[in-house]
C-alpha positions in Angstrom: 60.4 90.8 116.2 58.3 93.8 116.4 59.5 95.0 119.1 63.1 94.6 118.3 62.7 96.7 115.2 61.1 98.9 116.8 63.8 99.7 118.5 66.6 99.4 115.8 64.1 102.2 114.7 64.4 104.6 117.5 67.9 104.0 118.5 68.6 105.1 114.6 67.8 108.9 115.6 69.8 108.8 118.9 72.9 109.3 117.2 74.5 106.1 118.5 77.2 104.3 116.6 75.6 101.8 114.1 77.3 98.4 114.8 76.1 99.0 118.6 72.3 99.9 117.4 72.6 96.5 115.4 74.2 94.6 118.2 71.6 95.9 120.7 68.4 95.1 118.6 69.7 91.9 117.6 70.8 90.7 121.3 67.3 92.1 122.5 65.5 89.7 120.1 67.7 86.8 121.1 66.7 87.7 124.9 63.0 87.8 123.8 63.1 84.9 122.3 65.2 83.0 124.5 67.6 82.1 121.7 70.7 80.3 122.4 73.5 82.9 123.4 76.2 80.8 121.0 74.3 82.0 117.7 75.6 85.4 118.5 79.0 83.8 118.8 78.7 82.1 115.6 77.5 84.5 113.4 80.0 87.3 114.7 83.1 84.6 113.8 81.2 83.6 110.3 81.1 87.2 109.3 84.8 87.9 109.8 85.9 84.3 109.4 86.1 85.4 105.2 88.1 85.0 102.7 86.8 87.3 100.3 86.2 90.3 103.0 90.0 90.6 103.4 89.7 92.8 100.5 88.2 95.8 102.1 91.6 96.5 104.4 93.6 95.8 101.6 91.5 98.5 99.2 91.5 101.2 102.0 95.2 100.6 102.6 95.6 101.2 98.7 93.7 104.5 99.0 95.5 105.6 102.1 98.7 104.7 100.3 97.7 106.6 97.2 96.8 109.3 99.2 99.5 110.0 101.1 101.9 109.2 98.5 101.1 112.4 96.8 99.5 110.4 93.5 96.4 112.2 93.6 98.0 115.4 92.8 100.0 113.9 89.9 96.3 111.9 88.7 94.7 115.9 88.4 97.3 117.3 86.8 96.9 114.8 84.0 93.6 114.7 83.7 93.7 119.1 83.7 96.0 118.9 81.1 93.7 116.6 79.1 90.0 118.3 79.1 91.3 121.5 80.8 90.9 123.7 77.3 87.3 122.7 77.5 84.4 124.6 78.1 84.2 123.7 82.0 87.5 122.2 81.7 88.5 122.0 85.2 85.1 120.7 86.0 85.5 117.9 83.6 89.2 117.2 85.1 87.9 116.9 88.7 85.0 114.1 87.3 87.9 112.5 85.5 90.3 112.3 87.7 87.5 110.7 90.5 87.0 108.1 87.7 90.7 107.2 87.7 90.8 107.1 91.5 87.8 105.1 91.9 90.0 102.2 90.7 92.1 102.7 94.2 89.8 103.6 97.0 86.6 102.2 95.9 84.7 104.6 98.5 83.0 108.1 97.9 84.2 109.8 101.1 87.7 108.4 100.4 87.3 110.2 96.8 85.8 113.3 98.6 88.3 113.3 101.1 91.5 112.8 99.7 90.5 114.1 96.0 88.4 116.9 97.4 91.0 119.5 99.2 93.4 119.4 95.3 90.2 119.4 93.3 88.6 122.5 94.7 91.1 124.6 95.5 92.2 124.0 92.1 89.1 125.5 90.6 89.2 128.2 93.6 92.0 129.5 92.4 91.2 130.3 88.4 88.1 131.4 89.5 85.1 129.1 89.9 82.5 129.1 92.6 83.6 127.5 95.8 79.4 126.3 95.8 79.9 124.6 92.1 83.1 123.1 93.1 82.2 121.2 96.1 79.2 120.2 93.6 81.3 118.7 91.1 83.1 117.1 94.0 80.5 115.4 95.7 78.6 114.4 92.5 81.7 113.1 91.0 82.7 111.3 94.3 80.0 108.7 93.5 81.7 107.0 90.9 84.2 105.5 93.6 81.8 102.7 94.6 80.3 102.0 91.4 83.8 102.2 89.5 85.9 98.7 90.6 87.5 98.3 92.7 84.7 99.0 95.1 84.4 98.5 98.5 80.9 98.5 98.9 80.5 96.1 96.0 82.7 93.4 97.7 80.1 93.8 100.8 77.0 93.8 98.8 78.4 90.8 96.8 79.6 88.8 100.0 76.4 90.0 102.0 74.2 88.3 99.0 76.4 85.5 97.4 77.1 87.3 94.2 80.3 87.3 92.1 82.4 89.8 92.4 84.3 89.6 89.2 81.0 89.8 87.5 79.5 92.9 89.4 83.4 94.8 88.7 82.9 94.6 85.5 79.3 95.4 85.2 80.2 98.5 86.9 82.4 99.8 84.0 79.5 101.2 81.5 77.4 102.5 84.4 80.0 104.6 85.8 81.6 105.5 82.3 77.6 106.7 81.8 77.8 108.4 85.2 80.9 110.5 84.6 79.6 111.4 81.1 75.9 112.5 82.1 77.8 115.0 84.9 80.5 116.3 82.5 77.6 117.1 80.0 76.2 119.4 83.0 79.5 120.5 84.2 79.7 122.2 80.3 76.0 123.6 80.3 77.0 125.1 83.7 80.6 127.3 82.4 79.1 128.3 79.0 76.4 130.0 81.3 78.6 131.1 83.3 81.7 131.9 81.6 84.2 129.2 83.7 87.4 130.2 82.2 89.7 127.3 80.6 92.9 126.6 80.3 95.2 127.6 77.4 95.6 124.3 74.8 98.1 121.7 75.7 100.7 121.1 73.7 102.4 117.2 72.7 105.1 118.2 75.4 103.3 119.1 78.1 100.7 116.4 77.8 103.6 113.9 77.6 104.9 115.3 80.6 101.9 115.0 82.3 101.5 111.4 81.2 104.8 110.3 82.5 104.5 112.1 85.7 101.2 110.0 86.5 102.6 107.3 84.4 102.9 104.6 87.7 99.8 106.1 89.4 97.6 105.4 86.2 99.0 101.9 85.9 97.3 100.9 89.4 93.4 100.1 88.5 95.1 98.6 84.5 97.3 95.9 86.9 94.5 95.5 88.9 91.6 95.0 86.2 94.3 92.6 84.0 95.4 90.6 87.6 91.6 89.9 87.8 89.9 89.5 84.3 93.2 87.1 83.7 92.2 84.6 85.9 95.8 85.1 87.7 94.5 86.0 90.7 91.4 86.3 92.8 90.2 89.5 93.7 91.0 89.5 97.3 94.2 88.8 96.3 94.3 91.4 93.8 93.5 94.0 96.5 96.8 92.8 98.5 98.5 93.4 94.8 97.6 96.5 94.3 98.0 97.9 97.7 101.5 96.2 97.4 102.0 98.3 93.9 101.1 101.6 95.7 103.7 101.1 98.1 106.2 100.5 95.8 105.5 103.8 93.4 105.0 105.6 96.3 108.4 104.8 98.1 110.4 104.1 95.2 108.5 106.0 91.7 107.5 108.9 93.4 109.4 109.4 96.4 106.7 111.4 98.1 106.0 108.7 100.4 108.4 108.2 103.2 108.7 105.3 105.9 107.7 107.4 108.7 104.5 107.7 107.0 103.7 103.3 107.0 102.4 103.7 110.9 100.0 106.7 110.2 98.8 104.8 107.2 98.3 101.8 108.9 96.9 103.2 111.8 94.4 104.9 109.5 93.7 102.1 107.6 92.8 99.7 110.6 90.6 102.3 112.3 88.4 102.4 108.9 88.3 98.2 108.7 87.5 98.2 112.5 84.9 100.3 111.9 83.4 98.6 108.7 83.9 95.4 110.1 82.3 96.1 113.2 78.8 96.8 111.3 79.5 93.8 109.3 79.7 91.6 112.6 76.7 93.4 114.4 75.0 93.4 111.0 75.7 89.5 110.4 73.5 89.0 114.2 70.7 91.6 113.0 70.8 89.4 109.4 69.8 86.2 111.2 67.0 88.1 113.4 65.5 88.6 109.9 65.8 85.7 108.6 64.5 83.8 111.7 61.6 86.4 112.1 60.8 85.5 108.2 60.9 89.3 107.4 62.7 88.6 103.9 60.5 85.9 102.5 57.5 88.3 104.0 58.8 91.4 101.6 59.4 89.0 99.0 55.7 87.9 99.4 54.3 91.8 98.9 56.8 92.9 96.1 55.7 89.5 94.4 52.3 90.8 94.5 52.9 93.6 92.6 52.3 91.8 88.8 54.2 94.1 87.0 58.3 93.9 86.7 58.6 97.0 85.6 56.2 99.0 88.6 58.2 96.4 91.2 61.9 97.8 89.7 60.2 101.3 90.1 59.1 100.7 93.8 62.4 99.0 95.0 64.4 102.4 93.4 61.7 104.5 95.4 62.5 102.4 98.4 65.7 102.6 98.5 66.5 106.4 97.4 64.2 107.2 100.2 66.4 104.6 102.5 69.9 106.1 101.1 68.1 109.6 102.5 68.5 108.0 106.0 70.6 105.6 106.0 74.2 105.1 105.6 75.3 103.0 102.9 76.8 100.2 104.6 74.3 99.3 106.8 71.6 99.3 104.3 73.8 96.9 102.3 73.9 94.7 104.9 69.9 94.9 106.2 68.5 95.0 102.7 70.7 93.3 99.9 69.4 89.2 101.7 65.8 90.9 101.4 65.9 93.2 97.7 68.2 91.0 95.8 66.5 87.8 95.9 63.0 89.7 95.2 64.6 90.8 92.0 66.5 88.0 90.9 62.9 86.3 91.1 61.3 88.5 88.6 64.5 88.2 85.9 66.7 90.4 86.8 70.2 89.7 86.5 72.1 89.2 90.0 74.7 91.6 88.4 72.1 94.5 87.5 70.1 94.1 90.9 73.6 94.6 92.7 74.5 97.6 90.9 70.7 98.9 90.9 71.0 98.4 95.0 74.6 100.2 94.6 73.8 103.2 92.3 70.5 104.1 94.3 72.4 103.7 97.8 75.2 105.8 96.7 73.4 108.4 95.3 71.9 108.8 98.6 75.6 109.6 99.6 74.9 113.3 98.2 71.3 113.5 99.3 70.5 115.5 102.3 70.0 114.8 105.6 72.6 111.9 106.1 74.4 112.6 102.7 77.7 111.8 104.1 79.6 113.2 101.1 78.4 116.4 101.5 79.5 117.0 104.9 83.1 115.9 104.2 82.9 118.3 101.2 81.7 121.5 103.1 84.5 120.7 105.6 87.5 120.2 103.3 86.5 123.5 101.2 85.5 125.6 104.5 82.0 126.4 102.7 78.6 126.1 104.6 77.1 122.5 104.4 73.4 124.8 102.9 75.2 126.0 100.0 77.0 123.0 99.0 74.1 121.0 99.4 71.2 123.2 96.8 74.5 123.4 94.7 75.0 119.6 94.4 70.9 119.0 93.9 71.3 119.7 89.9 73.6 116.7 89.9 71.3 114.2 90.8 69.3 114.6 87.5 71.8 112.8 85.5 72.4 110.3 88.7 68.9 109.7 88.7 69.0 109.1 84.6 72.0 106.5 84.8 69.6 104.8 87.1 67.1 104.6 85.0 68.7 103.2 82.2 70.4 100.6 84.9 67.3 99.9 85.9 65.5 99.3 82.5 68.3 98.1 80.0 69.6 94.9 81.4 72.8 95.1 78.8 74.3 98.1 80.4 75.3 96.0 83.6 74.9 92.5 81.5 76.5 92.6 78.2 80.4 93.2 79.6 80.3 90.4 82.1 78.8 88.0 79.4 81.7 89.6 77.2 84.2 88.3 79.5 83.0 85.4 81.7 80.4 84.3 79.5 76.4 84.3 79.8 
């Protein structure tokens, strides 16, 4: 076991792709220890043999859809007209309008990527820094996974046996909390330095807004009411939705064509390939923990810590120091069988211990040196990955005070899914 971990370690820095790392570890210890070559079999079928994972094509389709469809644009010209008279108003639109997208892609990079390139040349052009934009960006990108629909979520929740249902709607405060925390920067930030704002809408042009994103802001409300109704289950909401953003996009909006369906597709299997892929390799690398008794082992040492309180502080150290390193995903995978379990057994909620894992792992999205995020960022907006990165630091103040109160006040992930399926 040792050795095989030892090796997961090193082949981390060599820059090869994850699922192979996981796959090569794993099939190193089943060499070792002269396991039976059929487990690897197994446990690669088991992990895509699954209902519930046919969600996370279905979501990125949805994005991809949106994307392409042009309903982005529509989304941040609503949400400009609505906050854009404010003191950072264009700030407070790009945060808003990540919000209302994080209820079709589910994924920061998919908010960073296809939000990103409208967002900041938005602000470009009326005069904010290209450094503060990518900021607001990045930060704001977070709210994808924490928002439902979230990919991520759906893994975490599969990976440990949680519900989803319960863990979409215990995401709503949080990321409400999230979105406010930043915008309260975003303001501090243009009244020192004089952001301009946008004239005050009137009725007409705030209609027109409305109507224009009309079909684009009815996506996440059909998909919240398909699930909280009982109608359908939330992989089956997924194939709804992406459904839905077909439709407005062929039909509503007309700025998706049918030449575009291959390119989306195409797009949209690469991404499952590849998050499927870790989820296979990661399913093999899973059972080498569990055989090696590494899970009940941590368990063992964070039960020895007495006090709930320093244990929730050392996990959140743990794992903003992992989402420094690590990408998402794959510390999903590794760590939600190990963390979860250790702090369901000192009272924490299954549903706060998911979105504790979540919030800590994302926000390691926008720290430095993996900080995927980031990256995509400095690339869509053409500015140097140094500035955007001591631009986005501020940020993680209030990220890091949303987890706290996550962390600490079990009714900010527990009291809505209570509210709605009951204690």
């Amino acid at each position: 076991m040792t050795v095989a971990l030892i090796v997961f370690v090193v082949l981390l820095f060599t820059g090869l792709p994850l699922f192979v790392n996981l796959g090569l570890s794993s099939f190193l210890y089943m060499f070792i220890t002269d396991s039976n070559p059929m487990i690897v079999v197994q446990r690669i079928t088991q992990a895509a043999n699954s209902f519930t994972m046919i969600a996370a094509p279905f979501f990125i389709l949805m994005g991809n859809l949106m994307n392409t469809g042009g309903v982005t644009r529509k989304m941040f010209r609503f949400a400009n007209e609505i906050v854009g008279s404010v003191p950072g108003g264009m700030g407070h639109a790009n945060i808003i309008c990540s919000a209302l997208f994080a209820g079709m892609s589910g994924t920061a990079v998919a908010d960073a990527g296809g939000l990103g390139n409208i967002e900041i040349q938005a602000m470009r052009d009326v005069g904010y820094d290209d450094d503060f934009s990518c900021a607001v960006t990045a930060a704001s990108s977070v709210l994808g996974p924490i928002i439902p629909p979230s990919l991520p979520m759906v893994i975490l929740c599969v990976t440990v046996g949680a519900s989803i249902g319960r863990c979409f709607v215990g995401g709503v405060i949080p990321g409400v909390l999230m979105a406010v925390a930043m915008c309260m920067l975003v303001a501090y930030y243009a009244k020192k330095r004089c952001y301009p704002r946008n004239a005050r809408p009137t009725l007409r042009t705030l209609w027109l807004a409305f109507k224009d994103a009309f079909f684009a802001l009815m996506a996440p409300v059909i998909l919240f009411l398909a699930i909280y109704t009982g109608i359908v289950t939330t992989t089956e909401a997924a194939i709804v939705a992406a459904l839905y953003s077909m439709i407005i996009g062929l039909v509503a909006y007309k700025d998706l064509k049918l030449s575009d369906i291959p390119k989306v597709m195409l797009a949209t299997c690469e991404t499952t390939g590849v998050v499927l892929s870790i989820v296979m390799a990661a399913n093999i690398f899973g059972y080498m923990l569990t055989v090696g008794q590494i899970p009940q082992t941590v368990t063992t040492i964070l039960a020895a810590i007495n006090n709930k309180y320093l244990l929730l502080i050392a996990i959140n150290l743990f794992l903003l120091f992992i989402g420094c390193f690590m990408e998402g995903t794959a510390a999903i995978l590794i760590l939600g069988p190990i963390l979860i379990p250790a702090m369901t057994s000192i009272g924490v909620s299954q549903t706060q211990a998911c979105l504790i894992m979540l919030l800590n792992l994302m926000i390691g999205v926008v720290t430095p040196p993996v900080g995927v995020v980031l990256y995509v960022t400095s690339n869509v907006a053409k500015v140097s990955a140094n500035r955007v990165i001591r631009a986005t630091m501020p940020f993680l103040i209030p990220l890091l005070i949303v987890l706290m109160i996550v962390t600490f006040v079990p009714a900010v992930t527990d009291w809505l899914p209570n509210l709605v399926y009951g204690a």
